[in-house]
C-alpha positions in Angstrom: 26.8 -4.1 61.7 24.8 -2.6 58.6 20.9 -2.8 59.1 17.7 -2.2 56.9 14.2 -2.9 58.5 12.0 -3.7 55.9 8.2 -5.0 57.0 9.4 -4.8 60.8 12.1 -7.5 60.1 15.6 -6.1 60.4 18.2 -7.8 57.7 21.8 -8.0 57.8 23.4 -6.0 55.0 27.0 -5.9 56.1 28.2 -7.9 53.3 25.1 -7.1 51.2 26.6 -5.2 47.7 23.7 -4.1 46.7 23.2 -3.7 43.0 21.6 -0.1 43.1 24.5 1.3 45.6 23.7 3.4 48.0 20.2 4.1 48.0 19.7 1.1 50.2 20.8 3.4 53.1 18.3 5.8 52.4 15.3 4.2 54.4 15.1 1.4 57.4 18.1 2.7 59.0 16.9 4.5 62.2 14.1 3.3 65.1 11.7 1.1 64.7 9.6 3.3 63.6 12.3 4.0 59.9 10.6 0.8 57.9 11.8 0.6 54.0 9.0 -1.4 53.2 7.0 0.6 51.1 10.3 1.5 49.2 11.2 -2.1 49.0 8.0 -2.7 47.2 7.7 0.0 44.8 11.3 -0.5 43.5 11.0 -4.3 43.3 7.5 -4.5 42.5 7.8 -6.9 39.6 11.3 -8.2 40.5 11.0 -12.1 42.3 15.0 -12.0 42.2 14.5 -8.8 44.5 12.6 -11.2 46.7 14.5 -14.3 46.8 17.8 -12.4 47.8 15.6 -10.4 50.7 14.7 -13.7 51.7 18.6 -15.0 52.0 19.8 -12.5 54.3 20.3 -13.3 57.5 18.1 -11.7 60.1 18.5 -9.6 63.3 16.6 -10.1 66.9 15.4 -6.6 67.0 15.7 -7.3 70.9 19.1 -8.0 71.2 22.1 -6.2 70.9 23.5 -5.1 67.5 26.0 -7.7 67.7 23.5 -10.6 68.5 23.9 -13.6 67.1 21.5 -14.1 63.7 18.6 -16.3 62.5 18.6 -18.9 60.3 19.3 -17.1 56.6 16.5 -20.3 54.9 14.0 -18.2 57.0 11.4 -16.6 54.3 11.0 -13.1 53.7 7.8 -11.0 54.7 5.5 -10.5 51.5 2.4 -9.1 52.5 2.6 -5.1 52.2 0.9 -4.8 55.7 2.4 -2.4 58.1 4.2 -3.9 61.7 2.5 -3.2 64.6 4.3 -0.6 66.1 3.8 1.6 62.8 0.7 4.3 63.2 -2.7 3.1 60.9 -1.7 5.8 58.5 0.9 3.1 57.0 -1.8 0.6 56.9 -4.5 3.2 55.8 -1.8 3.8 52.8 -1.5 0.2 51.8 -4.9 -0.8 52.1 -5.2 1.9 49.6 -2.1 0.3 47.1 -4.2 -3.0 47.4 -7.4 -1.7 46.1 -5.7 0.3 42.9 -4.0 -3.2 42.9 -7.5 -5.0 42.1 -8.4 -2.8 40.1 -5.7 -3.2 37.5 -3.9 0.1 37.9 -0.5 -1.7 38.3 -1.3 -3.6 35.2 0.6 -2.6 32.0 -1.3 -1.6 28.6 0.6 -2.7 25.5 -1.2 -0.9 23.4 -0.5 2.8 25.2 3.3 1.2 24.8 2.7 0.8 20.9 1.2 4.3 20.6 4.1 6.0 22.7 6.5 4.6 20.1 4.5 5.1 17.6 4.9 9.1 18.1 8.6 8.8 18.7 8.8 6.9 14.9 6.1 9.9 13.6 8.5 13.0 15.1 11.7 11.4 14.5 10.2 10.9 10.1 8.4 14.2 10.3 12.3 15.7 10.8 13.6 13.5 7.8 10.7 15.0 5.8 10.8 18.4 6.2 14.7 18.7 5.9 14.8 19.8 2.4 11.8 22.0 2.8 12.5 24.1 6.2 15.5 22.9 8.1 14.0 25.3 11.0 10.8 23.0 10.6 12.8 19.5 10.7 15.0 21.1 14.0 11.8 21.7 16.0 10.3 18.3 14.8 13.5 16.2 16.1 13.5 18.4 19.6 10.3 17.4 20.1 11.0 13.9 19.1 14.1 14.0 21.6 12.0 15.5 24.3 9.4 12.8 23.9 12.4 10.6 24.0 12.9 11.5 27.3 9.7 10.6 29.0 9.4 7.1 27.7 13.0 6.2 28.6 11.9 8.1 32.3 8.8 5.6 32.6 11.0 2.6 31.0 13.6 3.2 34.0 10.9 2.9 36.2 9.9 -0.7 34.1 6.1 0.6 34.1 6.0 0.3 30.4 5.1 -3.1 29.6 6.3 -4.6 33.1 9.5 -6.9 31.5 12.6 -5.6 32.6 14.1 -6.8 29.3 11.6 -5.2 27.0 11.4 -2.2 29.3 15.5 -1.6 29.8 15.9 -2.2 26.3 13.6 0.7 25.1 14.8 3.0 27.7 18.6 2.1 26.4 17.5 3.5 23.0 15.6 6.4 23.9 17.8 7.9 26.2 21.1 7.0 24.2 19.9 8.3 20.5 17.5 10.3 21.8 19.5 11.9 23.9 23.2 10.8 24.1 22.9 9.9 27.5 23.6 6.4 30.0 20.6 5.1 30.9 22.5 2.9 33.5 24.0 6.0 35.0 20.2 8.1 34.7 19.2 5.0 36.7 21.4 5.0 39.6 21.3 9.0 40.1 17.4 9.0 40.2 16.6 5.8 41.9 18.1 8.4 44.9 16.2 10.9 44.3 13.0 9.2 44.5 13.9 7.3 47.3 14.4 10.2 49.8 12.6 13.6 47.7 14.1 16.8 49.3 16.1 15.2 51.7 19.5 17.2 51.9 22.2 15.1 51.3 20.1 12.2 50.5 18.2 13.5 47.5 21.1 13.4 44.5 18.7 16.9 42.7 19.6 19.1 45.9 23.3 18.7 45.2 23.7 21.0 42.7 26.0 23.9 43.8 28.0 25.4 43.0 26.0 26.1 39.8 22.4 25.5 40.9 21.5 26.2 44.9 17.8 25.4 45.0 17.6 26.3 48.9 18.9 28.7 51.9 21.6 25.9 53.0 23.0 24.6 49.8 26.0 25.4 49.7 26.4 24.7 53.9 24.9 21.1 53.3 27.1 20.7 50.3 29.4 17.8 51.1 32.2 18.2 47.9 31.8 21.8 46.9 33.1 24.9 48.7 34.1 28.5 47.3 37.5 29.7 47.3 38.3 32.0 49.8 39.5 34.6 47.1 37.8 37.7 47.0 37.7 37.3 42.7 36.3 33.8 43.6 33.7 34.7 46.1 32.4 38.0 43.9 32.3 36.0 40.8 29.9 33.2 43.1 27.7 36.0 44.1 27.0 37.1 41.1 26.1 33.8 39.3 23.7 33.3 42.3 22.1 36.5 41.7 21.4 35.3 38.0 20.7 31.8 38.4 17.0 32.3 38.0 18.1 33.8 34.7 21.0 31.3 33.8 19.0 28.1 34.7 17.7 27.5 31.7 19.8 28.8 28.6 23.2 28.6 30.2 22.9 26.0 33.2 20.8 23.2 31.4 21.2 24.3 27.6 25.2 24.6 27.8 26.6 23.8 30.8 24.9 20.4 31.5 24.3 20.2 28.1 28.0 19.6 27.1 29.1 17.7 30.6 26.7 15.2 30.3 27.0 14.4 26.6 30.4 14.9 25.8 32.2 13.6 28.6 29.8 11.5 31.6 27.3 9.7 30.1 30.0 8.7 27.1 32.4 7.5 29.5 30.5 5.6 31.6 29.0 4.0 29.0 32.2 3.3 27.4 33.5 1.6 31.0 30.2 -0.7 31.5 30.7 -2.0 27.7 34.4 -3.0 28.4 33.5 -4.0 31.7 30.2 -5.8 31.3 30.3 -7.0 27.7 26.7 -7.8 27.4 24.3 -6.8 24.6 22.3 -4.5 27.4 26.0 -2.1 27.6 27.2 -2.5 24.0 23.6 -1.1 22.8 23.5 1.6 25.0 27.4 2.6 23.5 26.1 1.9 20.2 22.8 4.4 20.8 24.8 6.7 22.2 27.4 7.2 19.3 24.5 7.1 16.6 23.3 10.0 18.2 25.5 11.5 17.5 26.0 10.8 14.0 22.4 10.0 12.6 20.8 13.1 12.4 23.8 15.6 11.1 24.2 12.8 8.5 20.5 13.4 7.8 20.5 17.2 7.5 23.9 16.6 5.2 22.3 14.1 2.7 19.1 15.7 2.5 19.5 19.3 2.6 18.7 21.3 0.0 21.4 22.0 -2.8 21.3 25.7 -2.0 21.9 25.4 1.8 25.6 24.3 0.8 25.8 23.0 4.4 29.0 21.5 5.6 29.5 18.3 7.9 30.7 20.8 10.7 27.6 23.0 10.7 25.1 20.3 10.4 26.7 18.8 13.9 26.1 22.5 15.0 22.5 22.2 14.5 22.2 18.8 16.2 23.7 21.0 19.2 20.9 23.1 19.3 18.5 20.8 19.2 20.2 19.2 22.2 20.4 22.7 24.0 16.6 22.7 23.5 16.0 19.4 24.5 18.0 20.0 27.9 16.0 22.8 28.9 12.6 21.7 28.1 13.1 18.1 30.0 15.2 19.9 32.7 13.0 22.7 33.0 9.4 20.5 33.2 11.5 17.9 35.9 11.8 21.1 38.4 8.7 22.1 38.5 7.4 19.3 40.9 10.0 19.9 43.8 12.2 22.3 43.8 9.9 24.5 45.3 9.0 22.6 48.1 10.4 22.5 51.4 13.6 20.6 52.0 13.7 17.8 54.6 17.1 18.0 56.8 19.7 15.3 56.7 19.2 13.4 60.3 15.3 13.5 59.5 14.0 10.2 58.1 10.1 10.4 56.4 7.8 7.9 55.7 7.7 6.7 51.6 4.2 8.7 51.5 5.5 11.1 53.4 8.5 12.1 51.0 5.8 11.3 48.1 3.0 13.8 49.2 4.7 16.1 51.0 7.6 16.9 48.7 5.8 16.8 45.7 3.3 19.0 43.4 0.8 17.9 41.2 0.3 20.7 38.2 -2.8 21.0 35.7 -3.7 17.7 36.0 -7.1 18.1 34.6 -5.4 19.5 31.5 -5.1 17.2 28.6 -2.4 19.4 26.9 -0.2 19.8 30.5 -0.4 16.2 31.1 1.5 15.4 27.1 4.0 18.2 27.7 5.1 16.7 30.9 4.8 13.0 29.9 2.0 12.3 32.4 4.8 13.5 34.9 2.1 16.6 36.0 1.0 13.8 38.2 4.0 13.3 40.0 2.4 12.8 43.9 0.7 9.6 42.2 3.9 8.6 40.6 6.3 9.0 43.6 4.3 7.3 45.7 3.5 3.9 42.9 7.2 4.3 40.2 6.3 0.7 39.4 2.7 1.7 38.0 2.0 3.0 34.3 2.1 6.6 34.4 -0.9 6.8 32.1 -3.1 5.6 34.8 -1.8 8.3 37.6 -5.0 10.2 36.6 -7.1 6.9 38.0 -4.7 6.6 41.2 -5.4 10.5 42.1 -8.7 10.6 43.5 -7.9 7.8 46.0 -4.8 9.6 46.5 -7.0 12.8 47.8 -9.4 10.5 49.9 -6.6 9.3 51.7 -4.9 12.6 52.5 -8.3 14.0 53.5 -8.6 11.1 56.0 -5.1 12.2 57.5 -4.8 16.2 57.5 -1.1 16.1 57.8 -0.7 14.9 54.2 -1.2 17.5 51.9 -2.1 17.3 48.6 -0.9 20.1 46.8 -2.2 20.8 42.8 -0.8 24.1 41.0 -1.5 25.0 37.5 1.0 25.0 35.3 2.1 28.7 34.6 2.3 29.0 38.3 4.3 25.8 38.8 7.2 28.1 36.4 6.3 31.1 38.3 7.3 29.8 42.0 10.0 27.7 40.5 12.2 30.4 39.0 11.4 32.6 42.6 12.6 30.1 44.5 15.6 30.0 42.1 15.6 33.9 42.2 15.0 34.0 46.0 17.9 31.7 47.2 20.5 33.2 44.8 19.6 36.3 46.4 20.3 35.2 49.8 24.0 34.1 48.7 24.5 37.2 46.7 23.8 39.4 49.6 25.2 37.2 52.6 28.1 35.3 51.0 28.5 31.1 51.0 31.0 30.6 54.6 29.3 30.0 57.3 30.7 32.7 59.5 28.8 35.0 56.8 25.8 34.4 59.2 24.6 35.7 62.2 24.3 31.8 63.5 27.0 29.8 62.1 25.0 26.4 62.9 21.7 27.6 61.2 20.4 25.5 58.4 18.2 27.8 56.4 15.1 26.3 55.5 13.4 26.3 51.5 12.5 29.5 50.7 9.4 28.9 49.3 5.8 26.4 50.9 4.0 23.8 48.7 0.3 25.3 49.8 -2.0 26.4 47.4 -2.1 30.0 48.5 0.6 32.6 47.6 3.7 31.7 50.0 4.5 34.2 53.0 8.0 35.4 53.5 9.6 32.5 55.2 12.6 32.2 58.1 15.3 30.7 58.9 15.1 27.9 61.0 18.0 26.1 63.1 18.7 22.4 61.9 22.2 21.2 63.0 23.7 18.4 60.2 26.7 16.9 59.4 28.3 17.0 55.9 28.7 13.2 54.9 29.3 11.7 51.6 26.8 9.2 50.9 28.2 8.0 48.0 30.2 4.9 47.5 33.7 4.9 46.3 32.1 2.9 43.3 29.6 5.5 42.5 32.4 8.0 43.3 34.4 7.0 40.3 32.4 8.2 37.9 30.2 10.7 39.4 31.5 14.1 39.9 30.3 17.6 41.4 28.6 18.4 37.5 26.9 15.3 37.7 24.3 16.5 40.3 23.4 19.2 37.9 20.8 16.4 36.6 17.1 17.7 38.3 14.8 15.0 38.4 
């Protein structure tokens, strides 16, 4: 029997689909003590369909054995965000806190910041037009940044924290994210949805599996449940040396090529190609539709408007809509690693608390910096927004100081700020630091000294400059948590995506 505990009331799922796959696993699956409330809440907050179905599945005597008979399925679901009783006051002390930013309107959505949002997508996006015939160099850095601002609203629509209707909210993020960037929204959806449901967690968090191209942490490749290096001693030199450069590769070749081309010529295309045939609705057919004008809107622009002198063909005009794609890939990659990647890595068969994962696994950067928080999207307060997805990322800056007074109350959460030239700084040593340790000691796990050692992150969230860390001994299992439905159309490239 399949179980989830949510509000200290244990569901059967065992014939449960659920729509977001299998992310439901990721919390409420252990002791008593494993509760997916909190997680419940902030990925349903607005959603009384969410509700209605937790309320039709049929509940489990917590008392009895696993194969007990069930309760009534008519019985109501628990609503109130209050913690059970065998929970520690920390999880009450955290919701009592969600409540009162609740009252005061933080979860409310602003339709005028939405209007204003859009409103610099449309000015970028006619900026390029304009300045086509006058500096193409000019119009190329005007439609990056219009792509990369792209990128952050279709983030926060995903999260439906824009204007707080899942219509409204979907349908902008379908737009943004397929002509702004040529990508599924559907499929963005379902990768990160994991991710924020279990940050750092190996094998649970979909932006740790990223070898063989990206190993973020001592472990990687050992945790790794698809990817393994061929025995061949051409294979395993070749290996070692792109792990000794992947600091240096992660951004021009990693994100600017290699992702670059998987993702938008082949992934998100396909899979948005399936859904449309499969699904038929207008949701899938715009997202197919966005997606192929993205392809063809701008080039056509910098062929029609182009001065007569640049004598630019069809060809190299798609060329320069490439660039501005590399660039786009490694600015929103690069700014989505900077919160995590650094931080140390939670193993497998260890389950955290939703503001556990949130505060522990996250950094804050420059968030007193006006400037920082529009080059990250408001994302430079990303404690705040893992802990409340479903609240308006704009008013993370009025969450944070309640934030702080609840981690001061309970010492073992810490909140961790860095500014941001020192966010890039331990990011790309952390990069530097594990490639190192695969360069020099190899990817089999009979390369080590203790074959059942699970090295730990190379690198500590604190404030204060890092000290050299070890190695410490965490046995796991390689599982594939992915369902054969997911399976089908995500592959070992697919986890290149970061955040």
């Amino acid at each position: 029997m399949k179980t989830i505990r949510i509000d200290g009331t244990l569901y059967d799922i065992s014939n449960f689909k659920h729509p977001g796959g299998s992310v439901i696993e990721y919390a409420g699956q252990d002791d008593e003590h494993d509760d997916a409330g909190d997680a419940f809440r902030e990925f349903h907050a607005r959603s009384t369909k969410a509700k209605s179905v937790l309320a039709s599945l049929p509940k489990v005597n917590a008392t009895a054995p696993s194969d007990s008979s069930e309760s009534s399925a008519s019985e109501s679901a628990p609503s109130a965000p209050s913690a059970p009783p065998s929970e520690p006051s920390m999880s009450n002390d955290f919701r009592e806190m969600r409540k009162q930013l609740e009252t005061m309107g933080c979860f409310e959505p602003d339709y005028i910041h939405v209007y204003f949002r859009l409103l610099e997508l449309a000015f970028f996006f006619g900026l390029g037009v304009f300045l086509v015939p006058y500096n193409m160099y000019a119009s190329m850095l005007a439609f990056i940044v219009f792509k990369t601002r792209c990128g952050w609203v279709q983030h926060e629509g995903g999260h439906l924290s824009l204007t707080g209707v899942k219509s409204i909210d979907r349908g902008i993020q379908v737009v943004t994210m397929g002509f702004g960037g040529g990508a599924s929204s559907t499929l963005w959806n379902s990768m990160h949805h994991k991710h924020h449901a279990a940050p750092q967690r190996v094998n649970y968090d979909i932006d740790l599996d990223t070898t063989p191209f990206v190993a973020f942490f001592k472990g990687a490749f050992e945790n790794s449940s698809r990817i393994t290096i061929s025995s061949s001693w051409l294979s395993d030199k070749i290996a070692r040396i792109w792990m000794r450069l992947q600091a240096w590769l992660f951004l021009p070749v990693t994100n600017g090529i290699l992702v670059h081309f998987f993702w938008t010529y082949y992934l998100h295309p396909q899979r948005a190609l399936r859904a449309a045939k499969k699904e038929k609705n207008g949701l899938a057919i715009l997202e197919l539709v966005s997606i192929a004008a993205s392809h063809v809107v701008i080039p056509s622009i910098f062929y029609t408007r182009a001065s007569a002198n640049a004598d630019m063909s069809a060809l190299y005009c798609y060329f320069l809509l490439m660039v501005c794609n590399a660039f786009n890939f490694m600015y929103l990659f690069g700014h989505f690693s900077l919160s995590h990647t650094f931080t140390d890595v939670v193993p497998e068969k260890e389950s955290l608390k939703w503001f556990e994962y949130a505060i522990q696994h996250s950094v804050n950067i420059s968030t007193q910096s006006p400037l920082v928080t529009w080059v990250m999207g408001y994302l430079n307060f990303q404690i705040e927004h893992h802990l409340f997805p479903s609240m308006p990322q704009y008013k993370n800056a009025i969450a944070a100081p309640y934030v702080k007074e609840f981690c001061k109350r309970w010492p073992k959460m810490q909140y961790t700020e860095v500014d941001y030239w020192t966010a890039w700084k331990k990011m790309f040593k952390n990069l530097n630091d594990a490639g190192t340790h695969y360069y020099r000691n190899g990817f089999k796990s009979d390369d080590f000294q203790d074959a059942d050692s699970v090295p730990e992150v190379v690198e500590s969230t604190e404030l204060t400059e890092p000290s050299e860390t070890t190695e410490q001994s965490e046995t796991t299992e390689l599982t594939n948590l992915k369902s054969d439905s997911e399976n089908e159309y995500e592959s070992e490239f697919d986890k290149l995506k970061l955040e």
